[in-house]
GULUM-572817 format. One record per residue: chain; y, x, z of N, C-alpha, C, O in turn; residue number from 0; residue in one letter. Coordinates in Angstrom, 1 decimal, decimal comma. Example, Ala and Ser with C-alpha at 12.3 -4.5 7.8 and 13.67 -1.06 7.14 Angstrom:
A | -5,7 | 13,2 | 7,8 | -4,5 | 12,3 | 7,8 | -3,3 | 13,2 | 7,8 | -3,3 | 14,2 | 8,5 | 0 | a
A | -2,2 | 12,8 | 7,1 | -1,1 | 13,7 | 7,1 | 0,0 | 12,9 | 7,9 | 1,1 | 13,4 | 8,0 | 1 | s
***
This chain:
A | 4,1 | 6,4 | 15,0 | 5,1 | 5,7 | 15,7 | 5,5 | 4,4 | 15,0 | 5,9 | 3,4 | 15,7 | 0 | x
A | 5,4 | 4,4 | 13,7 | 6,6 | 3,1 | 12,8 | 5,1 | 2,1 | 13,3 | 5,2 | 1,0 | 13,9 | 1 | x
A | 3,4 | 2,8 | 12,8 | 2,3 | 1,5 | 13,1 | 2,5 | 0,9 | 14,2 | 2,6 | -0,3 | 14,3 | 2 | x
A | 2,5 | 1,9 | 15,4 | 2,5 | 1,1 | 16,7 | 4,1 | 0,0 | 16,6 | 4,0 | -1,2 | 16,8 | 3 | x
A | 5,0 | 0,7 | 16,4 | 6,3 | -0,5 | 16,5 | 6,2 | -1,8 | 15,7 | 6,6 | -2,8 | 16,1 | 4 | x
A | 5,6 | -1,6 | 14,5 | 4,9 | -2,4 | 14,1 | 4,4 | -3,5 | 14,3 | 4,7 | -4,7 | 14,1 | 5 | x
A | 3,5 | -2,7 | 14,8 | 1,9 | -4,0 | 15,6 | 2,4 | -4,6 | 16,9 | 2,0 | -5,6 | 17,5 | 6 | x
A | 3,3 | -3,5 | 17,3 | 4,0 | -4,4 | 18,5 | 4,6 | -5,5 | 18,4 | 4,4 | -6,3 | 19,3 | 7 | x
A | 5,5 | -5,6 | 17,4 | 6,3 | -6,5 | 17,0 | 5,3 | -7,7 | 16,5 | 5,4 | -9,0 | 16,7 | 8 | x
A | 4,7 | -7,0 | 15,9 | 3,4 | -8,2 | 15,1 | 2,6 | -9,2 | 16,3 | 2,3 | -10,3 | 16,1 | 9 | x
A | 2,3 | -8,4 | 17,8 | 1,6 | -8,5 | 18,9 | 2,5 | -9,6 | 19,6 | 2,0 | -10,5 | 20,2 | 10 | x
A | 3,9 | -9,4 | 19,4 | 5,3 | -10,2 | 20,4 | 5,2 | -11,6 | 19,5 | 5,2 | -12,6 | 20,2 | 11 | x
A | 5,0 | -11,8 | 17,9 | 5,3 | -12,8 | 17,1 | 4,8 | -14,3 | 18,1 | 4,4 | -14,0 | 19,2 | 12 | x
A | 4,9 | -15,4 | 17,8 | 5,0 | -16,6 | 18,3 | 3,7 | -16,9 | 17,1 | 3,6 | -16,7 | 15,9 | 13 | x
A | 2,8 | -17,5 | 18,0 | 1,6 | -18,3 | 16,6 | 2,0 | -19,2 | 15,6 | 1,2 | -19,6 | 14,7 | 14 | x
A | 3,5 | -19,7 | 15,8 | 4,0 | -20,1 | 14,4 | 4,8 | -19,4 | 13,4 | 5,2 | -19,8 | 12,3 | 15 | x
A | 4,9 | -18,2 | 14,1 | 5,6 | -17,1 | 13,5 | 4,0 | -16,3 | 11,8 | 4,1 | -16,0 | 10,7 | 16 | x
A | 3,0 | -16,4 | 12,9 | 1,7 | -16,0 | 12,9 | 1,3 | -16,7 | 11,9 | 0,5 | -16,1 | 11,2 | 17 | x
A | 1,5 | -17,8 | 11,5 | 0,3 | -19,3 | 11,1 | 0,2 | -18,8 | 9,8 | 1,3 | -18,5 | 9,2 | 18 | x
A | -0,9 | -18,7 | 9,0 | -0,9 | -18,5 | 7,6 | -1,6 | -17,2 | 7,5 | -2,2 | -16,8 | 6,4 | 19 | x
A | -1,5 | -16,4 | 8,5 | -2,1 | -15,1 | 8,5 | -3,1 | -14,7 | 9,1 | -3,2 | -14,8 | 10,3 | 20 | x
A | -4,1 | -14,1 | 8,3 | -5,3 | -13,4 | 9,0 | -5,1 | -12,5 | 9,8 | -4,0 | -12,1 | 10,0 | 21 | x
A | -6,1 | -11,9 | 10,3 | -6,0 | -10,4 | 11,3 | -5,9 | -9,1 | 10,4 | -5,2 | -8,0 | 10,4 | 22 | x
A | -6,9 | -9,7 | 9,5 | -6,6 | -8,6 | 8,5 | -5,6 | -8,6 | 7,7 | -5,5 | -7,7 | 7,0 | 23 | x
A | -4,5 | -9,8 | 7,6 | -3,6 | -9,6 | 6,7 | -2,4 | -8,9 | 7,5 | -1,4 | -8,4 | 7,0 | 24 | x
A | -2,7 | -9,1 | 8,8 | -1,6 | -8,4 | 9,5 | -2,1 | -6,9 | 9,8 | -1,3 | -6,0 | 9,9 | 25 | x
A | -3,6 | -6,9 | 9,8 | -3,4 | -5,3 | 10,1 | -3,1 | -4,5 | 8,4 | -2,9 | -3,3 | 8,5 | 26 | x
A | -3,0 | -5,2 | 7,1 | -3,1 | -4,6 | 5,7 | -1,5 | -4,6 | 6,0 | -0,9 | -3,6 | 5,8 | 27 | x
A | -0,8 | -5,7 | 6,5 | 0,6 | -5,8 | 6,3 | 1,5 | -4,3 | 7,1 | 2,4 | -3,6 | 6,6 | 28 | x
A | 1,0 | -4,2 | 8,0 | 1,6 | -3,2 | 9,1 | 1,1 | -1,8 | 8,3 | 1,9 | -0,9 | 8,2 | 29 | x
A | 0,0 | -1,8 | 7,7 | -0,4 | -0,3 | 7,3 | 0,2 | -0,3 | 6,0 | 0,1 | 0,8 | 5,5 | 30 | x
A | 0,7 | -1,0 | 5,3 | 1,2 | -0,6 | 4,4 | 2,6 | -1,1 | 4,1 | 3,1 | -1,0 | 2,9 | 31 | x
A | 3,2 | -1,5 | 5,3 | 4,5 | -1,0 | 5,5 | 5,1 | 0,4 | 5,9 | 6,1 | 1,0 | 5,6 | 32 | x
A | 4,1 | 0,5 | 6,7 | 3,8 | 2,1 | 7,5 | 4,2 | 3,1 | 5,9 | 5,3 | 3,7 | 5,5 | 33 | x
A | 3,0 | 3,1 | 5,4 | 2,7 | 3,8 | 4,2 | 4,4 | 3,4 | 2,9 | 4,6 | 4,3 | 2,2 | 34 | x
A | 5,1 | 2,4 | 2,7 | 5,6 | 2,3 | 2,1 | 7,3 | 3,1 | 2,7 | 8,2 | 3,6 | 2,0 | 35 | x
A | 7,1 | 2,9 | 4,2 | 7,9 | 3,8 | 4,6 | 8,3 | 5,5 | 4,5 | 9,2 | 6,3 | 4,3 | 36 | x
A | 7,1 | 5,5 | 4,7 | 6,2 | 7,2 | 4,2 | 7,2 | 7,5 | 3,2 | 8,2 | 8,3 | 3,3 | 37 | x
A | 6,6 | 6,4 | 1,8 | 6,8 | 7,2 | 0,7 | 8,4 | 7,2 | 0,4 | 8,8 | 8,0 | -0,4 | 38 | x
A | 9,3 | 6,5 | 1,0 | 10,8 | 6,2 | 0,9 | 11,1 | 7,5 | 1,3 | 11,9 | 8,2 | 0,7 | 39 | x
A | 10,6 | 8,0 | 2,2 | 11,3 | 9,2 | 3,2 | 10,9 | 10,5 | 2,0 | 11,8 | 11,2 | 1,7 | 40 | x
A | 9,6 | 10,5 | 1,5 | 9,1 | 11,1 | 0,9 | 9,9 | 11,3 | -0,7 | 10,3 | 12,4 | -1,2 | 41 | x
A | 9,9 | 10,1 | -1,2 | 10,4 | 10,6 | -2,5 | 11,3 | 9,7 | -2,8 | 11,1 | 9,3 | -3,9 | 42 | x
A | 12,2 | 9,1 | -2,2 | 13,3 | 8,5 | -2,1 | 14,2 | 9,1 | -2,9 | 14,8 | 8,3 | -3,6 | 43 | x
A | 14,6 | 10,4 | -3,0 | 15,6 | 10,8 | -3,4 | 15,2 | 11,4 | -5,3 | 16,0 | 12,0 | -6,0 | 44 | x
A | 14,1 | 11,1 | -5,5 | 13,8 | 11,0 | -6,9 | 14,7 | 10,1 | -7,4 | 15,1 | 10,5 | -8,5 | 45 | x
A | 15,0 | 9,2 | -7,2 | 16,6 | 8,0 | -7,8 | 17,7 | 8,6 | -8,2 | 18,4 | 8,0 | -9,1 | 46 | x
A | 17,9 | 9,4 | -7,8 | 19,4 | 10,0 | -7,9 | 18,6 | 11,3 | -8,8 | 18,8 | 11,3 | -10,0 | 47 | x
A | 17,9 | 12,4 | -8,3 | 17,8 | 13,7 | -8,7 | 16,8 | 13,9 | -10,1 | 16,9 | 14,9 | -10,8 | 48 | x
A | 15,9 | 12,7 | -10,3 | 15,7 | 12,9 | -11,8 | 16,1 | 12,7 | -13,0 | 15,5 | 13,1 | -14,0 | 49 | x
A | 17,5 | 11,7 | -13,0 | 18,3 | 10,9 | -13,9 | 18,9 | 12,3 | -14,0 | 18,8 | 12,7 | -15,2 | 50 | x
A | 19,5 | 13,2 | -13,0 | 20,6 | 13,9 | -13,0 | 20,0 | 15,6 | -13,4 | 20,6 | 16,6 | -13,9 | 51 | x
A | 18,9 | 15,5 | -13,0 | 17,8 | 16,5 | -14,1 | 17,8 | 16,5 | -15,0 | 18,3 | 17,5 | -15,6 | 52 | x
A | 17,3 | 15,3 | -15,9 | 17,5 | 14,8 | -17,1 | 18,5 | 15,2 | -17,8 | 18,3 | 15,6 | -18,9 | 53 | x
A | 19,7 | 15,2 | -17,4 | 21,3 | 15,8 | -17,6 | 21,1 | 17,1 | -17,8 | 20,9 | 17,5 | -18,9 | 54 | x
A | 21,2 | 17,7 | -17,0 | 21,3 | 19,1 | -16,7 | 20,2 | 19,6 | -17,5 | 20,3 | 20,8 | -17,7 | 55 | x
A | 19,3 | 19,2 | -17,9 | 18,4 | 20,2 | -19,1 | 18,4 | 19,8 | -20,0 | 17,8 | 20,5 | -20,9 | 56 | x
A | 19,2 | 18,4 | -20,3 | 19,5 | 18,4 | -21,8 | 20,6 | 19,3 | -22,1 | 20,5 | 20,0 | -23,1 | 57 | x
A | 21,5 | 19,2 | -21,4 | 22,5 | 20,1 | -22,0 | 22,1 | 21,5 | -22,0 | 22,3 | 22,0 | -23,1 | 58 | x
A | 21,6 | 22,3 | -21,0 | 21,0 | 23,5 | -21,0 | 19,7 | 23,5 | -22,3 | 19,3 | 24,6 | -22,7 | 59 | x
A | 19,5 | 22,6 | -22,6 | 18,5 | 23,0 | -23,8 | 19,6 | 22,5 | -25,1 | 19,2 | 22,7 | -26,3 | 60 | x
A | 20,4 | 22,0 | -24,9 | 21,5 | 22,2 | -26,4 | 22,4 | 23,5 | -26,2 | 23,2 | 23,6 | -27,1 | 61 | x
A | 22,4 | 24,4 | -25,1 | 23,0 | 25,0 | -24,9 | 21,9 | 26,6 | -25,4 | 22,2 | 27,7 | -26,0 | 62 | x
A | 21,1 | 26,4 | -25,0 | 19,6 | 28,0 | -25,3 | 19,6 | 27,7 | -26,7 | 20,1 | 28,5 | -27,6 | 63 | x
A | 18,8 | 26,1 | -26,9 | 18,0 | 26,5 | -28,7 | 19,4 | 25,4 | -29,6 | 19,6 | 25,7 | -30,8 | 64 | x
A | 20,0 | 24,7 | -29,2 | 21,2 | 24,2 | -30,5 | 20,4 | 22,8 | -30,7 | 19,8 | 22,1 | -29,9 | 65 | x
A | 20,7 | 22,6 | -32,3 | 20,6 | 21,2 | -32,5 | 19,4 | 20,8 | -32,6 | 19,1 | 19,6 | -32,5 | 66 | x
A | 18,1 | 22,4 | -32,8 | 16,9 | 21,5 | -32,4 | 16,2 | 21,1 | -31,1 | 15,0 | 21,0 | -31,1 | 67 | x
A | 17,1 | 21,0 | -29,9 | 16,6 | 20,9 | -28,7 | 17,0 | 19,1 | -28,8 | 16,5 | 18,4 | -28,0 | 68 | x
A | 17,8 | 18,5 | -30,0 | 18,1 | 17,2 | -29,9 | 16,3 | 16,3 | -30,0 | 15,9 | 15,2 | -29,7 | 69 | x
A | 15,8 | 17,3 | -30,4 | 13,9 | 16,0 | -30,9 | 13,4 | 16,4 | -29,4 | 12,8 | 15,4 | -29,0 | 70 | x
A | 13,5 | 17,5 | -28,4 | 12,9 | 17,3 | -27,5 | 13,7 | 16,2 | -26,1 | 13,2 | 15,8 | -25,1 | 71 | x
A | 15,2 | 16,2 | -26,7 | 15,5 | 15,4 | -25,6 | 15,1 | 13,8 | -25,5 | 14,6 | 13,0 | -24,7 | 72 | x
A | 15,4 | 13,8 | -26,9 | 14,6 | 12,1 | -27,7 | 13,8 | 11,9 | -26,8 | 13,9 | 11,0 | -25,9 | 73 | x
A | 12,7 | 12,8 | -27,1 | 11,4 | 12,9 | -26,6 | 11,2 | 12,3 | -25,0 | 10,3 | 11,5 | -24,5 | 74 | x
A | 12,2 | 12,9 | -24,4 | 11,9 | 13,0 | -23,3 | 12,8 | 12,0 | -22,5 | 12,8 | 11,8 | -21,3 | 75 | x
A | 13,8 | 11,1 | -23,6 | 14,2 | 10,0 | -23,0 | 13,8 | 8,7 | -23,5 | 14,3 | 7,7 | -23,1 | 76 | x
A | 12,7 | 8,7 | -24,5 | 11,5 | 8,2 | -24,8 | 10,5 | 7,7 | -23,6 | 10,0 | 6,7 | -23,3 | 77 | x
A | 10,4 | 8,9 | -23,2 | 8,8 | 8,7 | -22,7 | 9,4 | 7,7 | -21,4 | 8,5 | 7,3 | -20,6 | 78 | x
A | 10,9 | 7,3 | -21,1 | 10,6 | 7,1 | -19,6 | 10,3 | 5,6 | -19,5 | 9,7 | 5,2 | -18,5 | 79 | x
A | 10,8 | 4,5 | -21,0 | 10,3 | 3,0 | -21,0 | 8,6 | 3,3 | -20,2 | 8,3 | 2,8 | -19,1 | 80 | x
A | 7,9 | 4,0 | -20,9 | 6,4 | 4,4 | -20,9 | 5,9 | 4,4 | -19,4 | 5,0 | 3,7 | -18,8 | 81 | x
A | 6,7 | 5,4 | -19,0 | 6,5 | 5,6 | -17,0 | 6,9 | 4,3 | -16,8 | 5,9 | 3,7 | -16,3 | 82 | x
A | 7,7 | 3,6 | -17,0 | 8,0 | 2,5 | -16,2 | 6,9 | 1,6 | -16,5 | 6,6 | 0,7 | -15,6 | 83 | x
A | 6,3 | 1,6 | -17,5 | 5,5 | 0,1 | -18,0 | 4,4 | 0,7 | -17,0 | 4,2 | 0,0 | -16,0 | 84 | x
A | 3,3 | 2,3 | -17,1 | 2,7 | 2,8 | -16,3 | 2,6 | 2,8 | -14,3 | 1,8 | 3,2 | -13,5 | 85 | x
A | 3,7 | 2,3 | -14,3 | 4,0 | 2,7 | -12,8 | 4,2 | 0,6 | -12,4 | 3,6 | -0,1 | -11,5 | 86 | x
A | 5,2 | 0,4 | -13,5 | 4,5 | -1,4 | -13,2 | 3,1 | -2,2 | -13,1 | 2,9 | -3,2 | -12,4 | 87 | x
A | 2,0 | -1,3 | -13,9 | 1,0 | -1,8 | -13,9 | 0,5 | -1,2 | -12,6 | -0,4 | -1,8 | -12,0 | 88 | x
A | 0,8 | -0,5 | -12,3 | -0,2 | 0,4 | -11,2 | 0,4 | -0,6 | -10,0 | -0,5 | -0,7 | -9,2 | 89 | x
A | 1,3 | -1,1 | -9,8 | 1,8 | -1,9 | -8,6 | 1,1 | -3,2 | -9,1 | 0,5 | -3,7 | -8,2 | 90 | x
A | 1,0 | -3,8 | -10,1 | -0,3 | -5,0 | -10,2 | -1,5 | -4,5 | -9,2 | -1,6 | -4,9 | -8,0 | 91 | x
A | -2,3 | -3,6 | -9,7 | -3,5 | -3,0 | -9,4 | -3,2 | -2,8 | -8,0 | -4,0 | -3,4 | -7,2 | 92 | x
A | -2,0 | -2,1 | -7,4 | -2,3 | -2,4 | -5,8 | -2,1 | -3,4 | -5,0 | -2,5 | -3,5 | -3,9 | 93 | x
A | -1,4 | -4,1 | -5,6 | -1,4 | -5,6 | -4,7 | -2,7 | -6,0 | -4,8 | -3,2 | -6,4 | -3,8 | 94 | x
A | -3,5 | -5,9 | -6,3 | -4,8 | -6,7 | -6,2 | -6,0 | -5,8 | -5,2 | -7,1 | -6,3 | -4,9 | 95 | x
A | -5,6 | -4,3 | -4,9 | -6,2 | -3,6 | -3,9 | -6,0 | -4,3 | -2,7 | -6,8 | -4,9 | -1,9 | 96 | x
A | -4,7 | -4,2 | -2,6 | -4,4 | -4,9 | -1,3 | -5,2 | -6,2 | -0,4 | -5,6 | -6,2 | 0,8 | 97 | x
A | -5,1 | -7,3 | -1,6 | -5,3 | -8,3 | -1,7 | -7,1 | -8,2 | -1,0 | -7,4 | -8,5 | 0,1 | 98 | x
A | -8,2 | -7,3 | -2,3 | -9,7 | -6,9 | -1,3 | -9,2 | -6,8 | -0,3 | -9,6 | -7,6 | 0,5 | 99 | x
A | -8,5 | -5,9 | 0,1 | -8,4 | -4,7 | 1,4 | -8,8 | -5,9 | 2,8 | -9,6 | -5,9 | 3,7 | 100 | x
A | -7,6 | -6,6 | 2,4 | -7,1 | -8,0 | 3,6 | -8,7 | -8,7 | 3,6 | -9,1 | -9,0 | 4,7 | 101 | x
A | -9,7 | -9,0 | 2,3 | -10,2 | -9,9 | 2,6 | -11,4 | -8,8 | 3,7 | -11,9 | -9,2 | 4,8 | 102 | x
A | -11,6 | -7,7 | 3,1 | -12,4 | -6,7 | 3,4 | -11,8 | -6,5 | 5,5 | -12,7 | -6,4 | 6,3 | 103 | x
A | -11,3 | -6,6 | 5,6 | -10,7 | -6,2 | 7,0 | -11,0 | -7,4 | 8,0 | -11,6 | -7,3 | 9,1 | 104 | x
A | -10,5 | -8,8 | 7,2 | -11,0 | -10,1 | 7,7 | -12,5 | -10,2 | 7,6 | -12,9 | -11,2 | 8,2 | 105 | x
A | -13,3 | -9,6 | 7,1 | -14,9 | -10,2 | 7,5 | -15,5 | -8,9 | 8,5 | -16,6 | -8,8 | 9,1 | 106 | x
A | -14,7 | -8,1 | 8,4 | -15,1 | -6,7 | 9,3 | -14,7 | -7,9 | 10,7 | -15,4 | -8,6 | 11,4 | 107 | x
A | -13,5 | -7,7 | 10,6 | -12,9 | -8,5 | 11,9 | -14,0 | -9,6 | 12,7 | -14,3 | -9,6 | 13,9 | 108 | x
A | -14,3 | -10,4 | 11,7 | -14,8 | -11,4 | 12,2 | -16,1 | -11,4 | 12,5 | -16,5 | -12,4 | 13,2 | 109 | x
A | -17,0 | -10,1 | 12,0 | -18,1 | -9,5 | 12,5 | -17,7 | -9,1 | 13,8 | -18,4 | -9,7 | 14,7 | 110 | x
A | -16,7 | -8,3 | 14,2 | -16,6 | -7,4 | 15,2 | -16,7 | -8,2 | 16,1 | -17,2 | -7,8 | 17,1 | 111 | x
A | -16,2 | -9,8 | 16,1 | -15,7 | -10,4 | 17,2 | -17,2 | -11,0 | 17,6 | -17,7 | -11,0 | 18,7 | 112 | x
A | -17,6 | -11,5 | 16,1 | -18,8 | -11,8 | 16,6 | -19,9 | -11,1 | 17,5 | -20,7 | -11,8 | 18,3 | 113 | x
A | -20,1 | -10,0 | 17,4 | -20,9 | -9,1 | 18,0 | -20,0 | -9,0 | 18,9 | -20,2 | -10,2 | 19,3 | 114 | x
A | -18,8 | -8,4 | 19,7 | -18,2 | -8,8 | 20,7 | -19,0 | -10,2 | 21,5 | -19,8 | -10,0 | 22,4 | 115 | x
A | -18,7 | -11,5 | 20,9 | -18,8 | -12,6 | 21,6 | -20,4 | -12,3 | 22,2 | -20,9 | -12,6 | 23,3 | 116 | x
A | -20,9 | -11,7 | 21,3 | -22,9 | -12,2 | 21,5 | -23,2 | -11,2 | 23,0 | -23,9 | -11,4 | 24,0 | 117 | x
A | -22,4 | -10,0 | 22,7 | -22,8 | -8,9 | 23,6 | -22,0 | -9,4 | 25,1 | -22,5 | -9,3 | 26,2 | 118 | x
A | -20,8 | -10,0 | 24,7 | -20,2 | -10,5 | 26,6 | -21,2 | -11,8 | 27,0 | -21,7 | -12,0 | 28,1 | 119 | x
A | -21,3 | -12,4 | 26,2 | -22,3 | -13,5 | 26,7 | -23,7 | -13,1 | 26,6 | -24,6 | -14,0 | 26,5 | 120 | x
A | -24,1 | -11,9 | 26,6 | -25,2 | -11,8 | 26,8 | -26,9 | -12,7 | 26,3 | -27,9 | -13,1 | 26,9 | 121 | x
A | -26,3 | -12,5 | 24,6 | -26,9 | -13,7 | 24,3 | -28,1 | -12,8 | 22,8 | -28,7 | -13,2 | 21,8 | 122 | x
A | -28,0 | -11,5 | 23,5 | -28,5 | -10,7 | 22,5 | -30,6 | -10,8 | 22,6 | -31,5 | -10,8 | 21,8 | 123 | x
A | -30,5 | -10,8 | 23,3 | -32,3 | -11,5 | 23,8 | -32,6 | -12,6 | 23,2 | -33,6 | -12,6 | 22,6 | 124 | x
A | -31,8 | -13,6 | 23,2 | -31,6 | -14,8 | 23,1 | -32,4 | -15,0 | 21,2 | -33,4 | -15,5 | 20,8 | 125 | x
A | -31,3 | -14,1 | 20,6 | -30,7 | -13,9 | 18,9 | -32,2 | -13,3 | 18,4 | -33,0 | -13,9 | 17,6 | 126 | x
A | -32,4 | -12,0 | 19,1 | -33,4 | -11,4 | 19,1 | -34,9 | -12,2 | 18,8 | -35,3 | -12,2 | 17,7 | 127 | x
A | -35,5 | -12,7 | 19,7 | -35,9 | -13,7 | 20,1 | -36,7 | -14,4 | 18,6 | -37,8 | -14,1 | 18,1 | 128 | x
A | -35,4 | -15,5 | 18,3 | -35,2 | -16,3 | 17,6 | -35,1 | -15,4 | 16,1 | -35,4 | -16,1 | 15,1 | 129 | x
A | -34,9 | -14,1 | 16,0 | -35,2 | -13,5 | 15,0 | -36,7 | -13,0 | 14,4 | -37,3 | -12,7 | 13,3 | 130 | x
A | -36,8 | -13,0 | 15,6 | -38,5 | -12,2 | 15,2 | -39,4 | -13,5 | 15,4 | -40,7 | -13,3 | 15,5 | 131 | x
A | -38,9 | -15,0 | 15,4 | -39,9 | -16,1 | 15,3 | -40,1 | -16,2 | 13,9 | -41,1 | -16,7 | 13,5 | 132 | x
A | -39,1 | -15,8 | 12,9 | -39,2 | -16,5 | 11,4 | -39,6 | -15,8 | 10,8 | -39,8 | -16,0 | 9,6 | 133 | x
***
């Protein structure tokens, strides 16, 4: 439902709304707004409930083993600079996915149309033809 509202909206735009954009950057744009909506609904509420985990088992682990549960909380509020530098780079890497994807969709596209154009105009004898001369 969010793709089609989407692409509808994308379909309503004004060609100067449009200008700058391929077919495929609008179909990469739409699917992975789609997909970015997903994951909000999905794990959106990791923001609030892992900080507040974090809490709640530190003290429960100074609470079971005492003062040496202090090296595992270190530990464990250590590692999170780490996730973040890990999770930064991986959002490089999909924009630069992204980035193929769009060019990848634009030369499919512009195949499709082409074979479209040849097959309404009826120009495939023609192509044919001219293929098997050389």
């Amino acid at each position: 439902a969010v793709v089609s509202a989407a692409h509808g909206h994308v379909l309503s735009m004004t060609p100067r709304g449009r200008s700058g954009l391929t077919s495929g950057e609008i179909t990469n744009l739409v699917a992975v707004d789609a997909q970015k909506l997903f994951e909000l609904a999905q794990e959106g509420h990791y923001s609030w409930s892992c900080p507040l985990a974090m809490v709640i088992v530190s003290v429960l682990l100074l609470l079971e083993i005492g003062p040496a549960a202090i090296v595992g909380i270190v530990t464990m509020f250590l590692i999170v600079p780490m996730v973040q530098y890990v999770v930064k780079r991986m959002m490089i890497l999909r924009k630069l996915r992204a980035q193929a994807a769009d060019e990848r969709v634009e030369s499919i596209s512009t195949m499709l149309s082409g074979i479209r154009f040849t097959k309404l105009n009826r120009y495939e004898e023609r192509f044919f033809v001219r293929v098997m001369e050389r």
